[in-house]
MIRO-613885 format. One line per field, with one value per residue (C-alpha): residue in one letter; x negated, y, z. Coordinates in Angstrom, 1 decimal, m for minus. Layout:
# MIRO-613885
res	[A/...]
u	[X/...]
v	[Y/...]
w	[Z/...]
# end
This chain:
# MIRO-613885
res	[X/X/X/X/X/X/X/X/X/X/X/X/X/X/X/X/X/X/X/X/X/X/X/X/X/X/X/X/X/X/X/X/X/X/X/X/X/X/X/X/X/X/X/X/X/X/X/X/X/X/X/X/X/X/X/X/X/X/X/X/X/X/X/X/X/X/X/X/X/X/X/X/X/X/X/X/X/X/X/X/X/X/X/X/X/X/X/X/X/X/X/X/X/X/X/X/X/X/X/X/X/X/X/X/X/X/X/X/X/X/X/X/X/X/X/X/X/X/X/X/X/X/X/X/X/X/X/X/X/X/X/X/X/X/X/X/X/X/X/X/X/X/X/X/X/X/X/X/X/X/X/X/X/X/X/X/X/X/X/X/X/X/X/X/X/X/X/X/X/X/X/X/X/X/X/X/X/X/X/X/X/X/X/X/X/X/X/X/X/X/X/X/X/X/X/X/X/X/X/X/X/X/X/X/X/X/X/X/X/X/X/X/X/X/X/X/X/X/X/X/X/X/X/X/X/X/X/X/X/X/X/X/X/X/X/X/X/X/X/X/X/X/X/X/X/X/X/X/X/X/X/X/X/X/X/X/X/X/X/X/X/X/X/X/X/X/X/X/X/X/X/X/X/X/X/X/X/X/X/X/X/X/X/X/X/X/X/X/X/X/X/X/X/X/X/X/X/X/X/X/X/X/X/X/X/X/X/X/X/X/X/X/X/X/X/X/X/X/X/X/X/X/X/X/X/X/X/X/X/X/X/X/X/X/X/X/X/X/X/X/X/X/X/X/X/X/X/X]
u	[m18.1/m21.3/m18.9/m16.9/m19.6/m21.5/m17.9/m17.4/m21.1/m20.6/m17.3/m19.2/m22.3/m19.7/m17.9/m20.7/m21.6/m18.3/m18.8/m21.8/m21.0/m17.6/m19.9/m22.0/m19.2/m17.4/m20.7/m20.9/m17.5/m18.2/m21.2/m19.3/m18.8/m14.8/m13.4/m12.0/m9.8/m6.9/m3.8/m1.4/0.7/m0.8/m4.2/m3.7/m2.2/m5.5/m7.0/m7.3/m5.6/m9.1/m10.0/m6.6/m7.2/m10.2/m8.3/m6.1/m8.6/m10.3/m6.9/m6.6/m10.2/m9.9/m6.1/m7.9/m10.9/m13.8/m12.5/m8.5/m9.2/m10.4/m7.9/m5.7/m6.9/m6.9/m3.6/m2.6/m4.1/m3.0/1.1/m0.1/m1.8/1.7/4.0/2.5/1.8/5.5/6.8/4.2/5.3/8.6/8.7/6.0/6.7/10.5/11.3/13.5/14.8/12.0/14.9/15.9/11.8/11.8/14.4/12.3/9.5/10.7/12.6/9.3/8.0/10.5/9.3/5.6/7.0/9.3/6.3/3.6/6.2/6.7/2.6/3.1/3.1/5.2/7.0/8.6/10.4/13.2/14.2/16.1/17.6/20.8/21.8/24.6/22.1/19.9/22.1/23.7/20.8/17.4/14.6/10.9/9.4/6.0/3.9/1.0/m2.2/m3.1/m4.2/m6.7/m3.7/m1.2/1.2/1.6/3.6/5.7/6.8/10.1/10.0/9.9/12.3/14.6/14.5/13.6/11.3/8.8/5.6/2.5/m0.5/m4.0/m5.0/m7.0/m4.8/m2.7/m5.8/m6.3/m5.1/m1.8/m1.9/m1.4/1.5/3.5/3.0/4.4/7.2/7.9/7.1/4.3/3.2/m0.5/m3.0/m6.0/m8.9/m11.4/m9.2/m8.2/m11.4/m12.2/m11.3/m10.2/m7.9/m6.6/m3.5/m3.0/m3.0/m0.6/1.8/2.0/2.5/4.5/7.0/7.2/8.5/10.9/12.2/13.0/14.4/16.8/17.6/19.0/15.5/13.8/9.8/7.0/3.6/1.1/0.8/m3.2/m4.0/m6.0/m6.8/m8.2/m11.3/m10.7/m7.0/m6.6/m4.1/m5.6/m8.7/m10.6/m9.7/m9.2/m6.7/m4.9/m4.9/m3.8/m0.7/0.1/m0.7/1.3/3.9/4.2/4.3/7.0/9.3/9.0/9.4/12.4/13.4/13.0/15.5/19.7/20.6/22.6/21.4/19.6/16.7/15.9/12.0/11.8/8.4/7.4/4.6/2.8/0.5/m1.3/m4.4/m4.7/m7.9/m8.3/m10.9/m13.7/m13.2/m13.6/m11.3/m13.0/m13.6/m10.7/m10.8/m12.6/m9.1/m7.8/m4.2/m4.7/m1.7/m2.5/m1.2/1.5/2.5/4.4/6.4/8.6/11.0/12.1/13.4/11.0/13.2/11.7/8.2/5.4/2.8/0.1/m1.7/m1.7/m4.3/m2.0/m2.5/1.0/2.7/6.2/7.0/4.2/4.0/0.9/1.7/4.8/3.1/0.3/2.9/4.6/2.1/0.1/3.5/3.4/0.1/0.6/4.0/1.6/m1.3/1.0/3.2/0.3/m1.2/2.0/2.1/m1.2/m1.2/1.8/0.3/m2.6]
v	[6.6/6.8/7.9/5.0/2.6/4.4/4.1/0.2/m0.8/1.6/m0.9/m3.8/m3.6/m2.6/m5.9/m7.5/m5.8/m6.9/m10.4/m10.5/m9.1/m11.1/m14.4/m13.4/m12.8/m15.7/m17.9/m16.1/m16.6/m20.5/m20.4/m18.6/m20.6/m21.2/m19.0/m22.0/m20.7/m22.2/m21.4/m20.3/m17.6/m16.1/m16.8/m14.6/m12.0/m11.5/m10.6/m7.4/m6.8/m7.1/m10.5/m11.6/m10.3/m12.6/m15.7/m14.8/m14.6/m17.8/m19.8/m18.1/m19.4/m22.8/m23.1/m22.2/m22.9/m20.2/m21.2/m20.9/m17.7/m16.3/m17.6/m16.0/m12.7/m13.0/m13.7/m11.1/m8.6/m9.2/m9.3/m6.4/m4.4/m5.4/m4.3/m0.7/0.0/m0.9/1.5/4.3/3.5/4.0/6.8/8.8/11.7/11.1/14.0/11.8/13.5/12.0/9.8/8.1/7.9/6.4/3.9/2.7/2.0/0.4/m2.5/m2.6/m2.9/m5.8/m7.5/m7.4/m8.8/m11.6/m12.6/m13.1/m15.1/m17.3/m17.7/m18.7/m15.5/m15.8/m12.3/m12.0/m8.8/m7.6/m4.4/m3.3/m0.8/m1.3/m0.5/1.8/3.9/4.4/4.9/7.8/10.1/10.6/9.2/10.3/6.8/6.0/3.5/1.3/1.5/m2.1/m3.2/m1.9/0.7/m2.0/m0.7/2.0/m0.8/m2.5/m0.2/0.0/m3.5/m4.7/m2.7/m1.9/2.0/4.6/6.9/9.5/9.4/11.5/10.0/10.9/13.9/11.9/9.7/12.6/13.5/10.2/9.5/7.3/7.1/10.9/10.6/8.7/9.8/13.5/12.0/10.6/14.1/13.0/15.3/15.1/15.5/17.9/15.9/18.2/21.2/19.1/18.9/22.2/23.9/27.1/25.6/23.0/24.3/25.9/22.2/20.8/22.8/22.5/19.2/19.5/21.8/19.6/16.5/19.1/19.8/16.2/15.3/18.4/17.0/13.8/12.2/9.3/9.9/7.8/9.0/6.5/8.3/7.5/9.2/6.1/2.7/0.4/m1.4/m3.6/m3.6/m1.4/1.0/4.8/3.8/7.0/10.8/11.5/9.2/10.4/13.8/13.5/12.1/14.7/17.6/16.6/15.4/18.4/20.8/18.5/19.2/22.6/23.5/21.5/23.6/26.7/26.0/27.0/24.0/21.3/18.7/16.1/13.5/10.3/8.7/5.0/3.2/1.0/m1.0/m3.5/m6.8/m7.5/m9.4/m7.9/m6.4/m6.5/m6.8/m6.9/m5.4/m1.4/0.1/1.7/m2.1/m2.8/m6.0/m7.4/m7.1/m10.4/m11.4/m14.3/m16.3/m18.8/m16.3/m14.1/m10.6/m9.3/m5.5/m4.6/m1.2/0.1/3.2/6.4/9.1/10.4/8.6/10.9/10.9/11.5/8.4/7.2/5.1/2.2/1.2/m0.5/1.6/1.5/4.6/6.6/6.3/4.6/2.3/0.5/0.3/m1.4/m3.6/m4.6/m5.5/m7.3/m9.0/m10.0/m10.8/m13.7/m15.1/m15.9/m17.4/m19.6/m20.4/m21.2/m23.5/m25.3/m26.1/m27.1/m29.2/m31.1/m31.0/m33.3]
w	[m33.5/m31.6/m28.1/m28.6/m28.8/m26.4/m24.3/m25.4/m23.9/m20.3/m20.1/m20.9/m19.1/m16.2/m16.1/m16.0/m12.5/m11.8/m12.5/m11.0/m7.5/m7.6/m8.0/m5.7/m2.9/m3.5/m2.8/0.1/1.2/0.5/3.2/5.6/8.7/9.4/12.3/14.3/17.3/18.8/16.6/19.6/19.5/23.0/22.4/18.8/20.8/22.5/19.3/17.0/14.1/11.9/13.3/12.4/9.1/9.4/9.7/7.3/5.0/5.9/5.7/1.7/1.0/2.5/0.4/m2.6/m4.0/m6.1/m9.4/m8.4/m6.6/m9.6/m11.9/m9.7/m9.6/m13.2/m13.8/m11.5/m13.0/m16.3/m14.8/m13.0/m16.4/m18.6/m16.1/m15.6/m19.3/m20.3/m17.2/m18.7/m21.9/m20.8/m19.5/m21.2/m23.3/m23.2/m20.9/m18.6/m15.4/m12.8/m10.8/m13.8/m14.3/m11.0/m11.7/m15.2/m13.1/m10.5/m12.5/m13.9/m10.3/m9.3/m13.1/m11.6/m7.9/m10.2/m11.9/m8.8/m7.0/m10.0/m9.8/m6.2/m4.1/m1.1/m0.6/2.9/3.6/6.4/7.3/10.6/8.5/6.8/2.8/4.0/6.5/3.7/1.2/3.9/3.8/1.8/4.0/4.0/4.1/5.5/4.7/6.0/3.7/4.6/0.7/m1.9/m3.2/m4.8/m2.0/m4.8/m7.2/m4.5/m2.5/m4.6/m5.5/m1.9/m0.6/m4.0/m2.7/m5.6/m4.4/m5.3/m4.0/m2.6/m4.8/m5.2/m7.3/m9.4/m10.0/m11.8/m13.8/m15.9/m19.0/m19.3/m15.4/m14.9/m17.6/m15.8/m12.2/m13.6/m15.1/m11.8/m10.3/m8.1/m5.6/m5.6/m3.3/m3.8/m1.2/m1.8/m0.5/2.6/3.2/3.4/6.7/5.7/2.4/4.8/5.7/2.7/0.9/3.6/3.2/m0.1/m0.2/2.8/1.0/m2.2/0.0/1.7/m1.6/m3.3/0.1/0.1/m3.0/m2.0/m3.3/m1.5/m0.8/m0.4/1.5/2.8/6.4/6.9/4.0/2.5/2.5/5.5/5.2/7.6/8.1/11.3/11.4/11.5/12.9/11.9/13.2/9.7/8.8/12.4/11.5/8.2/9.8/12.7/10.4/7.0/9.2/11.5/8.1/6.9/10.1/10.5/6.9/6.9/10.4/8.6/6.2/6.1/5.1/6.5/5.5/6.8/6.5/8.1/8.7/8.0/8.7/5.8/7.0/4.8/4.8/1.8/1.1/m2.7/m2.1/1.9/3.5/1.4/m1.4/m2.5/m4.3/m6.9/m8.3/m9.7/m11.2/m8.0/m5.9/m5.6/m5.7/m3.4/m4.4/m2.1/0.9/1.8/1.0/3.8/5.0/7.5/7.3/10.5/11.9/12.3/13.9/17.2/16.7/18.0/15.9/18.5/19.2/23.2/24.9/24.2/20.7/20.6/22.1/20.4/21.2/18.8/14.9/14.9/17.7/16.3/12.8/14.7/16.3/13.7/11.4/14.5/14.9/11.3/11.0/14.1/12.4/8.9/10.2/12.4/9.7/7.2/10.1/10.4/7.1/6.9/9.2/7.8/4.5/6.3]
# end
């Protein structure tokens, strides 16, 4: 009795740290001065992707006010908190074959996606890939890590692939959480033994050798190629994040190379735009991460094959894994805040 009040006041006195640095950001944010450039396409494409995350974000705060914001990010949260109990729930303890897990989770996915557009989300989506080309082989897809992790629940929604997915080890160790990342056979990633240099490899290749193994199974998988989130948007802006990249990826290919088989894989590029909890917000506060209905939620999927994964001294250059992510999402970035000011404007 004494844990669970002891437990009950931790989570208290917690939200109340909450609350208090969410006020104090959003007062902030209301004495910020207003990034005013002019709106043109070639002027934007002067600028980096974190200043256009900037103006993104300064379009969401002057759409919606402190009080709708934070209505907002309640509402999404609670969409967000019924949606992934009833896939645990679903899933949990019912010794389901993990692709049938996968399909549970993501209607439940699509349910969460349904209800944020109802709220007044604006979801835009294309892929240069078609249906029948990824319904030919199983694809090892990568994704952007452009949010404050709610790439995790979309991913399937967005694109209406099932796929596994490479998730944080700690993740695997919560309660409920864990349960229904095993049942979806999550591969999970031990951090502390990547970074150790000597257990490095070892951990690589582990994980490299589980995505080798649901993808000779016909199964799709999911890793978010930087490793972690951006706090500012940019696309593998750190060494770490880089190397994560060349070495899991590099593992993956030559395990794959030392197999019999026949078979085949194919590398699509998932890359994702989501102001849920971008720029300003950690992850590790949870119920700070804002929904921001008020602006879109964008991903591209394109082709992967034959992308180095080195980066080059051009940091669009289309030809390199982190170059065409950085294009595309630049690209996408641009089309939003135009289309935003547009509208605007007409509104006026």
């Amino acid at each position: 009795m004494n844990k669970l009040l002891t437990g009950a006041a931790e989570a208290v006195g917690h939200a109340a740290k909450i609350v208090v640095s969410r006020t104090g950001k959003i007062a902030e944010r209301m004495f910020l001065p207003v990034m005013r450039i002019a709106l043109e396409r070639n002027e934007l494409e002067k600028l980096d992707i974190p200043t256009l995350y900037k103006i993104l974000e300064e379009q969401a705060a002057e759409s919606a006010g402190p009080v709708q914001t934070v209505q907002e990010s309640v509402k999404g949260q609670i969409a967000f908190l019924y949606e992934i109990s009833r896939a645990i729930a679903s899933v949990r303890g019912k010794n389901l074959h993990h692709m049938d897990a996968n399909k549970i989770i993501k209607d439940c996915e699509e349910g969460f996606l349904d209800r944020m557009k109802t709220m007044g989300m604006e979801v835009h989506y294309e892929s240069e890939v078609s249906p029948e080309e990824i319904a030919k082989k199983p694809s090892l897809i990568l994704a952007t890590h452009q949010g404050g992790g709610w790439e995790n629940y979309l991913a399937q929604a967005i694109t209406g692939i099932e796929c596994g997915i490479v998730a944080k080890g700690e993740l695997m160790k919560m309660p409920f959480i864990g349960d229904g990342l095993r049942s979806k056979k999550a591969i999970g990633v031990d951090r502390k033994m990547l970074n150790n240099p000597k257990k490095r490899r070892i951990e690589i290749d582990r994980i490299a050798a589980g995505l080798v193994q649901h993808l000779e199974a016909g199964e799709n998988m999911l890793v978010f190629f930087e490793g972690t989130r951006s706090d500012d948007g940019e696309i593998a802006a750190t060494k770490g994040r880089k190397a994560w990249a060349n070495d899991l990826l590099a593992a993956v290919d030559r395990i794959w190379a030392e197999k019999t088989s026949s078979k085949d894989f194919q590398k699509l590029l998932l890359v994702f735009h989501t102001m849920t909890a971008m720029p300003d917000v950690p992850e590790k506060d949870f119920f700070l991460s804002r929904f921001r209905l008020g602006s879109a939620l964008g991903a591209k999927l394109v082709k992967a094959d034959g992308l180095k994964t080195k980066d080059s001294s051009d940091l669009y250059d289309p030809t390199t894994l982190f170059g065409k992510a950085r294009s595309e999402l630049k690209d996408m970035l641009i089309r939003l805040i135009l289309k935003h000011d547009g509208k605007h404007s007409a509104d006026k």
